[in-house]
Structure formats: C-alpha cells, structure tokens
C-alpha positions in Angstrom: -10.3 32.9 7.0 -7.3 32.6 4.8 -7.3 29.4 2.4 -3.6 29.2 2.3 -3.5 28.8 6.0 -5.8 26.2 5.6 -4.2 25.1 3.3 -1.2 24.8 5.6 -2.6 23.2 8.2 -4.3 20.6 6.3 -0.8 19.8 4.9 0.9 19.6 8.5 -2.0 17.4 10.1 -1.3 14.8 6.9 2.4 14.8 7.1 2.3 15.0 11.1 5.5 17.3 10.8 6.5 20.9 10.2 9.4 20.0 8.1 7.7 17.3 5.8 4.7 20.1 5.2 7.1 22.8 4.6 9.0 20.5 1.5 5.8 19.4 0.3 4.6 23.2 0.0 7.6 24.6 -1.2 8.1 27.0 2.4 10.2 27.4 4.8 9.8 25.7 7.8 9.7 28.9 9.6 7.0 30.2 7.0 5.0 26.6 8.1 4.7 27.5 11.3 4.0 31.0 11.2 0.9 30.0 9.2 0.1 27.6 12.0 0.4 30.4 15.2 -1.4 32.7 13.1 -4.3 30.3 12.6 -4.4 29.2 15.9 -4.3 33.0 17.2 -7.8 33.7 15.0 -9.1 30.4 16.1 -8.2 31.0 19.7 -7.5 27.4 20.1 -4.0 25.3 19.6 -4.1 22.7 16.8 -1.4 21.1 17.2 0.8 19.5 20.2 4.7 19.8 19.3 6.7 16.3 19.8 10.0 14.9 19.4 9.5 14.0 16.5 6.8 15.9 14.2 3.3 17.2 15.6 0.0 15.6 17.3 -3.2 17.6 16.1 -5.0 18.1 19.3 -8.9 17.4 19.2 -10.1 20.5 17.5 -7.3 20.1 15.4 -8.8 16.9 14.2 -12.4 18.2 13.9 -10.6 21.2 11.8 -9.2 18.8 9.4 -12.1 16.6 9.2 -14.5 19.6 8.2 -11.5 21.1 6.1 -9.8 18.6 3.8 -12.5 17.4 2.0 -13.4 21.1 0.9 -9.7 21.6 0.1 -9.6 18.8 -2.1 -12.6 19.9 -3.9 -11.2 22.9 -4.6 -8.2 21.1 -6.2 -10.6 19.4 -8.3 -11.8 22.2 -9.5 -9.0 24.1 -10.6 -7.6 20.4 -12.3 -10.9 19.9 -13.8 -10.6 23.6 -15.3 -6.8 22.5 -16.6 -8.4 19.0 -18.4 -11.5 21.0 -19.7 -10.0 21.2 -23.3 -8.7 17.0 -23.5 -12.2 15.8 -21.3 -9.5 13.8 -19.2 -9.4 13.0 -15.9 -6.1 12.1 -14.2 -5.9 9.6 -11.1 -2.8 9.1 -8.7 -3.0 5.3 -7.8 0.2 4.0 -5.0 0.5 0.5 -4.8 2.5 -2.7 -4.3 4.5 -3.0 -7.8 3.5 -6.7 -8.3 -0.2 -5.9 -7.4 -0.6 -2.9 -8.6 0.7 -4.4 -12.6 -0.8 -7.9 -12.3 -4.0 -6.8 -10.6 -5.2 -3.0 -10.5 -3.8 -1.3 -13.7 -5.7 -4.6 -16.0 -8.9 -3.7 -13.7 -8.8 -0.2 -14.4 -7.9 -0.1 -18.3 -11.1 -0.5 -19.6 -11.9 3.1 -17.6 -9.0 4.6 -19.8 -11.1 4.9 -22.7 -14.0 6.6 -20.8 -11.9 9.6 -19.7 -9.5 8.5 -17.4 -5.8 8.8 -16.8 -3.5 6.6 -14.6 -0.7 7.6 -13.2 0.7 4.9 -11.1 3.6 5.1 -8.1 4.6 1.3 -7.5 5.3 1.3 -3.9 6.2 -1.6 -2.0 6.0 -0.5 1.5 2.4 0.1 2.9 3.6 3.2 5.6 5.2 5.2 2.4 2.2 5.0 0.0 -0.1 5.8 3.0 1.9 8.7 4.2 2.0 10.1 0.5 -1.9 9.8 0.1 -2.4 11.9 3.2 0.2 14.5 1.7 -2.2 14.6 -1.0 0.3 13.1 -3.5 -1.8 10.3 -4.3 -5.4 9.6 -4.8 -6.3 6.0 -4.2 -3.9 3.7 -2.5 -3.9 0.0 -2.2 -1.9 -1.1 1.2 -1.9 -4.2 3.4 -2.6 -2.5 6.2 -5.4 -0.9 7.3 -4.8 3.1 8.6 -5.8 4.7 11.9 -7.5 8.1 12.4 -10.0 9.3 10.4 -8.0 11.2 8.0 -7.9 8.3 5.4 -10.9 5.6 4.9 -10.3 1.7 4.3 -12.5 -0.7 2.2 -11.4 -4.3 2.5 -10.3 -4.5 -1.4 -9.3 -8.6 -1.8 -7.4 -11.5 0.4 -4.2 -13.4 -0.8 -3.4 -16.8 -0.2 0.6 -17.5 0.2 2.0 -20.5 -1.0 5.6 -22.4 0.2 6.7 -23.3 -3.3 10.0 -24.6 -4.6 11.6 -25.4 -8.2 10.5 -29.4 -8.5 14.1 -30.5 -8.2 14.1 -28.8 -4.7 10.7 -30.8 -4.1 11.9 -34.6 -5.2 15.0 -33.6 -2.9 12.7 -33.0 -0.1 10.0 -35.9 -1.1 6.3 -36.2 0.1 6.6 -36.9 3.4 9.3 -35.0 5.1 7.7 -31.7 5.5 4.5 -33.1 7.1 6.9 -35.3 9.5 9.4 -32.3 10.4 8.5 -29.2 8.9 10.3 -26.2 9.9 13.1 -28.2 11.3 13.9 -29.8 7.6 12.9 -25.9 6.2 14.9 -23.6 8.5 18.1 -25.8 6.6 17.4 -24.9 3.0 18.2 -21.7 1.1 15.1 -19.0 0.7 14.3 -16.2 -1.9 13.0 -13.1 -1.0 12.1 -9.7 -0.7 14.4 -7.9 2.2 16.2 -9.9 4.5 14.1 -9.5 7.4 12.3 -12.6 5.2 8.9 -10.6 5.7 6.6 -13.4 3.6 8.6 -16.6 5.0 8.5 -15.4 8.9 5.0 -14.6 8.4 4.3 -18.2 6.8 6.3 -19.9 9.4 4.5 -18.2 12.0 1.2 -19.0 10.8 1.4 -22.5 10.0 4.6 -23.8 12.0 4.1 -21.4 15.1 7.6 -20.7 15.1 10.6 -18.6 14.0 12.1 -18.8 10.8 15.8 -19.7 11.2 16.3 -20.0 7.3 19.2 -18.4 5.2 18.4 -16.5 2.7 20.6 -17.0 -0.6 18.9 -14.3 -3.0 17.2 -11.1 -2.2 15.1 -9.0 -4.7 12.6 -5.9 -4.0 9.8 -8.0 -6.5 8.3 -10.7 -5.8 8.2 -11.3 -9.9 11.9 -11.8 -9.7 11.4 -14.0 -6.4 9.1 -16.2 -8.4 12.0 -16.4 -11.2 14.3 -17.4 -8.8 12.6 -20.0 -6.9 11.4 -21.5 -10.2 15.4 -21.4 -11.7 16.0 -23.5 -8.3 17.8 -21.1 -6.0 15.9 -22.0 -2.7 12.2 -22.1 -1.4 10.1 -19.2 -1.4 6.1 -17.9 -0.2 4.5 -16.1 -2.6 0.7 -15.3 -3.5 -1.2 -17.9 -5.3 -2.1 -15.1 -7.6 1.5 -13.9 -8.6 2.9 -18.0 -9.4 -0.8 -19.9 -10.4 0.6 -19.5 -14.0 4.3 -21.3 -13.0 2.2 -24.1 -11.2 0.1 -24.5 -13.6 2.9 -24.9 -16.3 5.2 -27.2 -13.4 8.0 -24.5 -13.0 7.0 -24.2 -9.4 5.7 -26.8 -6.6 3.8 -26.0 -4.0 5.1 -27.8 -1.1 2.8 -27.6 1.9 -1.1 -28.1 1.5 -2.4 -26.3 5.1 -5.8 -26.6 6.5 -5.8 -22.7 7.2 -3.5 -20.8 4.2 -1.9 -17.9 5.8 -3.5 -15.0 4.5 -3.0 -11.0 3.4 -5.5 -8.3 2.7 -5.3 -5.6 0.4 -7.5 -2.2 1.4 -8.7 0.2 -1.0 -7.5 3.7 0.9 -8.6 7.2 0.2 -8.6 10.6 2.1 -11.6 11.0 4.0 -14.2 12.7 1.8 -12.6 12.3 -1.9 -15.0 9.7 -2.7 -17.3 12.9 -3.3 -14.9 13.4 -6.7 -15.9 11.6 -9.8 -13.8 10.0 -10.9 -12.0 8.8 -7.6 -15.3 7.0 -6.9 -15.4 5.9 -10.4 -12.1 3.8 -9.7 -13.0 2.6 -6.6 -16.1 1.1 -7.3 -14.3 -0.2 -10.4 -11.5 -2.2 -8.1 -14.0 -3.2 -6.1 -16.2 -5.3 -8.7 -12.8 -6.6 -9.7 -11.7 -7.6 -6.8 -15.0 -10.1 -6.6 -13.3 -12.2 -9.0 -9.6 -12.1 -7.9 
C-alpha cells in the first residue's frame, strides 16, 4: 500500500475535511480526494461518509486510522530524529492556554531543556483550535480544558483550578462585608466586570456555579489574557474571576480582594492531550510524565 495515501487519509480523518487536509498537505483538494477513492478502491471498503460540512470516517475508517497514525508518526520521528542527529536535540510542539502555558508548563519543562529538549510553544487560548491542530499533527502535546472525544487523541487529567471573584480593595470597602452574602448577584450583576471575550466565559461560569443564575453584569474592559484582566481588576476597573494561581501573588501583596469565600469553589481542569499512540516517542513521553509530576504540586 502506498504511504502517501496513508498519509492522506490519516490527515483527512484528523482535520475531518477534505479542504482543511488538502491546505495542511500542500494539494489540491481534488488531489485529496483522489488519494481517498483510490484507497478505498484497493481497500474495497469506504472510509469516509461525506457531510455538509467536512467528512465522518465510517467504522473501518476509524480502525484504519487507529492502526495507522501511530506508525505514521513514528515514521516522522524518524526522519526528525535523522535531521537533529548532528545537535542531539529534540524538538517538542506544546499548544496551550497563553497564561498557563507561561506561568505553569514552560517553568515545568525548563529543566528538560538542558537534557536535549526543544520547546516550541503555540499560546492558544481556545481549547477546540489547539485540539484540532494536534490531530493535524501540528502539535505534539496540548494542554486544553476540555476533554476530546473519539479515540484519535488521549486525555490525562493534568491539574484543577480554583476561580476566585476578586476586586481592587476600593471596589471591596464600596461593597463592604456583608452585602454580597445578603444579595449576591443582585448587588454583582450592577457593577462593571473585566474580562476575556464578552460572552463573560469565567464570570457566567462563576455565577452559575455559586449563584445558580445568569450573569446580567456589564462588562467595561475586555482583553484576550487573563494577565491583563488581573491588571485591570487590581488598577480598579470592575470585578473579575480569575484562577487562584494566576492572582495568589496580587492577594498576597493586597492589590486584589477576594470577595466571596464559597463552600464549593467553582472549578476547571486542565488535560494533558496527545495523539493516540505518540506516547511510544521519547521524548513526548518524556514531557508528559514531566507535567504530570508538576502538576502534583500546582
């Protein structure tokens, strides 16, 4: 059998569309799916099922990629072993979140720097686009808040992060000790908020969870990083919910107050995500295991 059909297919089934698979290969689309009818014609079986939008692998299209990929991406680590023969260095693609990824995976994984390995880091802060480019292959380890379906990629429960309602302290002495516990959202949903999209992901999420309701809040700024959402909320432009992680330091030092003390913190996990069967490689397991151990501490 051909390896560049296989190589085709394997590309398709992780990018669940013709079109993605053909830019990601450099082909045409027509090329792509040439590849595919020729492959199904010597397998005598389809592999895919065409949709709307993009393709559905059909069962033995599943078992195909299952059995495939991880011999594919061997393969790949072959010939990039061959390239890094002369340096003795490894290279690893690591997606994550940006604030995350900097505060808490790329300090983790320094000390393997000097034993060989090289990071190369894409700071993605939504969990579908760092997922999607891990099963095109463009990435080797990604660290996402939510966990994948299929077998194509593998989770491991990496870490869970506590969020925290904190304010500047002038916002807290305006609210004083006793009105959130008394009204809670009702006094909130009236104050200004910080965050990251205005869909107000982290403060509906926090609402939900410990005021079982809808967040009705305005939000005043808006910035893709939670660093800058911390910066905000500390300089006194309205409330915010951030990991305990990312503002322990600002509490610590009084920049920040934490304003609400709940029995059950709303919580987020991270997972450690790979392509089915690259833990077999080196130095992907190497960084793994690595996070892992970290992650006992976090």
């Amino acid at each position: 059998m051909d390896l560049s059909l296989l190589r085709t297919f394997v590309t398709v089934h992780r990018a669940g569309s013709f079109t993605r698979a053909a830019a990601l290969l450099g082909l045409s689309q027509p090329a792509v799916t040439s590849q595919i009818r020729t492959l199904e014609r010597q397998l005598g079986r389809p592999l895919f099922l065409r949709r709307a939008r993009g393709v559905t692998p059909t069962t033995i299209g599943d078992e195909l990629a299952h059995r495939a990929a991880p011999h594919l991406d061997a393969l790949v680590e072959i010939a990039e072993t061959g390239l890094d023969e002369e340096s003795g260095i490894r290279t690893l693609h690591l997606a994550g979140p940006p604030e995350f990824t900097s505060l808490r995976a790329l300090p983790a994984l320094t000390p393997l720097t000097s034993q060989g390995l090289a990071l190369r880091t894409s700071l993605i802060g939504n969990a579908e686009e760092a997922l999607e480019g891990l099963a095109a292959g463009h990435h080797d380890l990604a660290i996402a808040t939510t966990r994948p379906r299929g077998g194509l990629l593998t989770a491991t429960p990496l870490c869970d992060e506590e969020h925290l309602l904190v304010a500047s302290p002038r916002w807290a002495a305006r609210l004083g000790p006793g009105v959130l516990l008394r009204k809670g959202a009702v006094v909130l949903d009236q104050l200004p908020v910080v965050e990251v999209h205005e869909s107000l992901p982290f403060v509906a999420r926090y609402w939900a969870a410990v005021f079982e309701s809808r967040c009705a809040a305005a939000a005043t700024v808006i910035a893709p990083d939670l660093r800058a959402v911390l910066e905000s909320a500390a300089s006194g432009a309205g409330l915010a919910v951030l990991p305990r992680y990312l503002c322990e330091e600002a509490l610590e030092q009084g920049r920040v107050v934490a304003l609400l003390d709940p029995p059950v913190p709303p919580l987020r996990t991270y997972f450690l995500v790979v392509r089915t069967g690259t833990l077999a490689l080196p130095h992907i397991a190497r960084a793994h295991d690595w996070l892992l151990r970290a992650a006992a501490d976090w």
